[in-house]
N, C-alpha and C positions, 0 to 999 in steps of 0.2 A: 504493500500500500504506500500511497506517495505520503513522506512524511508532513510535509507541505501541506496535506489535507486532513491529519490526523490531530484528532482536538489536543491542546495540550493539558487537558486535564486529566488525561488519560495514563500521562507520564509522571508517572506513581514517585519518583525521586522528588519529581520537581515541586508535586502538589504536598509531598512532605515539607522541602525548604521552602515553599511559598506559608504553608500554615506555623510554620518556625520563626517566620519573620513576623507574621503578623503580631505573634506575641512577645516575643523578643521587642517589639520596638515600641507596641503598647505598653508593655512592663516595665520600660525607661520612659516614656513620658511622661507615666504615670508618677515613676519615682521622682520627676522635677518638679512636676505641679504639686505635689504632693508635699514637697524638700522647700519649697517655697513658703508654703501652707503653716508648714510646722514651724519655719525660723523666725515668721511673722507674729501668727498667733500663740503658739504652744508655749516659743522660748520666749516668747516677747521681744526679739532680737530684729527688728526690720531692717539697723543699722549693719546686721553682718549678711542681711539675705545676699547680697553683690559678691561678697567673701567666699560664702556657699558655694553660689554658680560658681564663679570661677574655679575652683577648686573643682566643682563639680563636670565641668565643659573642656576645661584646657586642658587635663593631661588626658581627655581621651583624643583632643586632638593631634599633642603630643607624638602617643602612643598608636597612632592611625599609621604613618608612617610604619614602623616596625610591625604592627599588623598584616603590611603588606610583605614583607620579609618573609613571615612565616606562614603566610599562608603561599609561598611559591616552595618553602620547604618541607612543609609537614601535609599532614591529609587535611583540607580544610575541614571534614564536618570532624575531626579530632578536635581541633581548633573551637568551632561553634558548639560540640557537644561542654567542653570542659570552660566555656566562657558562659556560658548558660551555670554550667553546678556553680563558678565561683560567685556567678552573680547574687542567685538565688539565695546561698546560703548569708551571703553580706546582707540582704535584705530579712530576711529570716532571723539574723540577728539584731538589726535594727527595731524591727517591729518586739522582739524581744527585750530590748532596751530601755523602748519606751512604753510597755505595756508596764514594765515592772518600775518605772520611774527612774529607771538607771541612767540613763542619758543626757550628756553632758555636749556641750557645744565641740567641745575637744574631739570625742568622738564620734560626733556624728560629722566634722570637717573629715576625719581618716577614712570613714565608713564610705561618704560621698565620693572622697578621692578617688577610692580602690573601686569603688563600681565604675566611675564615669572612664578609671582608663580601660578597665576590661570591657567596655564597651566598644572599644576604639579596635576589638582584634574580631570582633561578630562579622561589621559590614565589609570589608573589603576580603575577608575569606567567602561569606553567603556568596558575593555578587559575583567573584572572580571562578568560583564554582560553577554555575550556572552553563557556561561554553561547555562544560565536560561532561552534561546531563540530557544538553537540547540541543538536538539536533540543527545546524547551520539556516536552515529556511525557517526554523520557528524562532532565533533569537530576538528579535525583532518582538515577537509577542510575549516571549518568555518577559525578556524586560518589561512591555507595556505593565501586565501584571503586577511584576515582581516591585519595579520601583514605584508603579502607582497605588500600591498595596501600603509599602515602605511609608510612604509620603501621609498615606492616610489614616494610617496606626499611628502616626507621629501627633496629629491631629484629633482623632480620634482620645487617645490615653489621656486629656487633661479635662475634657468631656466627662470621662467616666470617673477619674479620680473626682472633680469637682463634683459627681452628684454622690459619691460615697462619701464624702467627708463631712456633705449637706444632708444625708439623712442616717448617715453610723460613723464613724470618729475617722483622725488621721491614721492611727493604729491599725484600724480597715482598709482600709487604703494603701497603706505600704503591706501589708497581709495580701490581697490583691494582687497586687504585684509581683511578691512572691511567685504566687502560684501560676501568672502567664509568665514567668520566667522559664518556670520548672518545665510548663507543660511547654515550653520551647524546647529545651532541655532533650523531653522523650521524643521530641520528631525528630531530630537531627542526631538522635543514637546511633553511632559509626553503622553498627551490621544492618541497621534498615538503609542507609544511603547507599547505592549504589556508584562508587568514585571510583574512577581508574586511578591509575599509579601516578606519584608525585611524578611531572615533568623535567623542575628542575633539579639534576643530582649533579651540578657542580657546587664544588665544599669553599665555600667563602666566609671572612667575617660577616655579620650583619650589618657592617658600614660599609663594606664590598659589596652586599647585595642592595643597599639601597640606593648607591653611587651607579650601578650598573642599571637601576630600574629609574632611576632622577635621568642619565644619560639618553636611555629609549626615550622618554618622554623628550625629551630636550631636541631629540632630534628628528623629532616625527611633527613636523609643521600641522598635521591634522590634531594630534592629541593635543598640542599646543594653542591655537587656536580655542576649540572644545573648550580646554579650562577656562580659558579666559570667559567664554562667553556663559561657564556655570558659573564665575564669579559676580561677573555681572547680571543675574539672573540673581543670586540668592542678596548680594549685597546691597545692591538698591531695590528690588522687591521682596523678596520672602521673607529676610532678614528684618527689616520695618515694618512689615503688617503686622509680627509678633507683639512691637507695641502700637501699632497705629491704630488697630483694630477696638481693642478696648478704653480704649483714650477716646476715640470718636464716639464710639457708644456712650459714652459719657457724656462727653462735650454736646451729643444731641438730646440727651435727656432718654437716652434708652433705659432698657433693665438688663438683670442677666440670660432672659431669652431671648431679647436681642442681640446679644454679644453671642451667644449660643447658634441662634440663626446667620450670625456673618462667620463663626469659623466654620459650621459645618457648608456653607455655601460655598467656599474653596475647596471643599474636601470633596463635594459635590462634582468640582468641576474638574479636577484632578480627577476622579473617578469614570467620568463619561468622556474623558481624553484617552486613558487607558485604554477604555472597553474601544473607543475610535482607532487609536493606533496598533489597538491588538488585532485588529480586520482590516488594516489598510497597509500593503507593504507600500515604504517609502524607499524609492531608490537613493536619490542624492540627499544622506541623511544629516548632512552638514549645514546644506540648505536651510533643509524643513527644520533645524535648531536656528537657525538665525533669524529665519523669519519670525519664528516661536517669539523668540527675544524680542524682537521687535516688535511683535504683536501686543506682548505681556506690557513693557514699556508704555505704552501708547494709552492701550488700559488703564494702565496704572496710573497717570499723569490727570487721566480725564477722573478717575477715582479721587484724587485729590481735591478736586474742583466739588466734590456733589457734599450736599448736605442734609440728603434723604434717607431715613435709616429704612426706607423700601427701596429703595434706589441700589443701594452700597451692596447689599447681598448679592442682587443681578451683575453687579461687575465684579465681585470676588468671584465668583463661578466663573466668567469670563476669562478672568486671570486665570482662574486654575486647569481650563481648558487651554489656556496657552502654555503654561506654564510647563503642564504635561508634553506639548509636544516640543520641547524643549531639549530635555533631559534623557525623555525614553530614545528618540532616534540617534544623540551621540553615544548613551552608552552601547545601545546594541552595535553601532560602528566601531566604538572603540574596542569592543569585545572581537570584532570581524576581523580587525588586522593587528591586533597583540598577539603576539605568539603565545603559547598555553603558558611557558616558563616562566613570564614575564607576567602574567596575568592577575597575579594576586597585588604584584607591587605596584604594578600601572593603574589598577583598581582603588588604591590604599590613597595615591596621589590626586587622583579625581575625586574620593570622598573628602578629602583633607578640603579640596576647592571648595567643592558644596558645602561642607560645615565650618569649615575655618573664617571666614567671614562674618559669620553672624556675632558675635560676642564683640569684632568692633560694629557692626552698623547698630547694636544694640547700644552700645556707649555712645556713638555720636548722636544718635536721636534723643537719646537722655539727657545728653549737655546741652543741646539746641533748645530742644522743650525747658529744660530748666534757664536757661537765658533769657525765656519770654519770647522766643520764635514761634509761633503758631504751628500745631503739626500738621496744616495742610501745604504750609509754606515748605517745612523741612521733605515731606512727600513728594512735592512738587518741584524742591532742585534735585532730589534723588532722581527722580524720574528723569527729569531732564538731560542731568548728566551722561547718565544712562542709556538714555536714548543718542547722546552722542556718540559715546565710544561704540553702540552699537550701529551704527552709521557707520561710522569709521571700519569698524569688521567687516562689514558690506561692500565697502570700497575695496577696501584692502586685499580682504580674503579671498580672491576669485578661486585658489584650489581649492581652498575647504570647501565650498559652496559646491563645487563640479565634481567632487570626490564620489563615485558610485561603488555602491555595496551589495 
């Protein structure tokens, strides 16, 4: 049977690590919204919540890097199975800590630490897997799925922590968590994945391997590119609706089902981007990413301008519709022409883009706003900016854009 025609749900490995990320990445959203919740209300500490993230975001960005290292040396669902048990069990202790009133600022910073970098070894071993599962004419949908899934567990988890905390405690809520860790954990159990043999079996330092995985990138004008334009993607969009979105709801006199209705309305559209690009192959996927960019942009700039909390949802969904075809057709590219060996650390460098950004565009909209700049103004040079440099990729980039897969 042509595999090209055959559903991918059928491909029993993949529908395991598709149902392993869902919870995997809701059991970390959960644990920030969550980590937020408790440093605010419980410790009464709102002055160290910044301390927290940090602590809590940067060394798995850190650690994203070396992520990729090991997952081009060892079996990645080894990787995802044993970053699952270490998760779980730090969470396991935490809700432990604070059930019994043992917990202390001191330890809950070490506790945050150690999950936020073991988090940092999950994504770029999942994603870099993926080529070694599906078949060449389904990556394309594998990813629609896999990152639009990713995207909307992310979104999803602060949803569901906010209404457990709203109707049973925070202690329920990192409990929660817990347990979509764990049951991440039981999908991605080595003897149920079906994984061919490590690739890379040349014996190098880990600063040999990440010099020789920084160098491919460096020299591959397509992945180069790519990054750039997921920088520009997360940094002046996704990275600011984090705080733009609940600031607005504010600022218009919403509630919290309004604020509820505008994130699920991204999540929305990121979702019906997926299920589009999961049934459309795109040839020139370099293209349909820039134009994405440019489309999200554009949106985004005119989102700045509206001051309808019926309005605002219809253009989150819009964004998230673009935004989707952003992300899904460079990775399945990038996955097309990375050699397998290289896979995990070329993987590691392109999730470091997408996340490494956000923690500064979250600082600079906090200084702006706190200066008395209006957040549709600070919205509105982001956008703009933005829409430059994506202009300028346009210009510039004529191979990425004519690069066929």
């Amino acid at each position: 049977m042509n595999q090209e025609n055959t559903s991918i749900f059928k491909n029993r490995t993949f529908m395991l690590l598709l149902l392993a990320g869902i919870f995997a990445v809701t059991g970390f959203s959960m644990f920030l919204t969550t980590t937020s919740w408790y440093v605010i209300r419980t410790l009464g500490m709102p002055e160290m919540l910044g301390l927290v993230l940090i602590v809590s975001t940067v060394p798995r960005l850190v650690m994203m890097i070396y992520g990729g290292v090991l997952a081009d040396n060892y079996k990645k669902s080894t990787i995802m199975f044993g970053t699952n048990i270490a998760q779980a069990v730090l969470l396991a202790l935490i809700t432990l800590f604070i059930f019994t009133d043992f917990m202390t600022l001191g330890w809950f910073l070490l506790f945050s630490g150690l999950f936020g970098m073991l988090d940092a070894f999950f994504g770029p071993a999942s994603t870099s897997l993926i080529p070694k599962i599906v078949e060449r004419p389904q990556l394309q949908k594998a990813n629609a799925y896999f990152q639009g899934v990713d995207q909307i567990s992310f979104l999803i988890g602060p949803v569901l922590a906010g209404l457990i905390m709203e109707f049973g405690s925070v202690t329920l809520s990192f409990f929660t968590a817990f347990i979509l860790v764990a049951l991440s954990a039981i999908f991605v159990f080595p003897p149920l994945i079906r994984e061919g043999p490590v690739e890379n079996t040349i014996k190098q330092t880990p600063m040999q391997n990440f010099s020789e995985g920084f160098n491919y990138v460096r020299q591959s004008n397509f992945l180069k590119i790519g990054i750039i334009v997921l920088v520009s993607l997360n940094f002046f969009v996704f990275g600011t609706l984090h705080i733009a979105v609940p600031i607005l709801t504010d600022l218009y006199g919403g509630t919290p089902i309004n604020l509820s209705i505008m994130e699920m309305s991204l999540s929305l559209g990121l979702l019906v981007g997926t299920v589009v690009l999961g049934n459309y192959y795109i040839r020139r996927k370099g293209r349909m990413a820039l134009y994405g960019l440019l489309a999200t942009l554009v949106l985004y700039i005119i989102f700045s301008f509206i001051e309808s909390l019926t309005v605002l949802p219809v253009l989150l969904f819009l964004i998230g519709l673009a935004m989707a075809s952003v992300f899904i057709p460079f990775f399945t590219a990038a996955q097309q022409i990375t050699e397998n060996r290289m896979m995990g650390r070329v993987m590691s460098l392109i999730f470091l883009a997408m996340n490494g950004f956000d923690p500064i565009a979250y600082a600079i909209v906090g200084i702006m706003t706190s200066a008395g700049i209006s957040i549709q103004s600070v919205l509105l040079g982001f956008g703009v900016i933005g829409l430059i440099i994506g202009l300028i990729i346009l210009w510039k980039a004529k191979g990425f854009q004519k690069l066929e897969t």
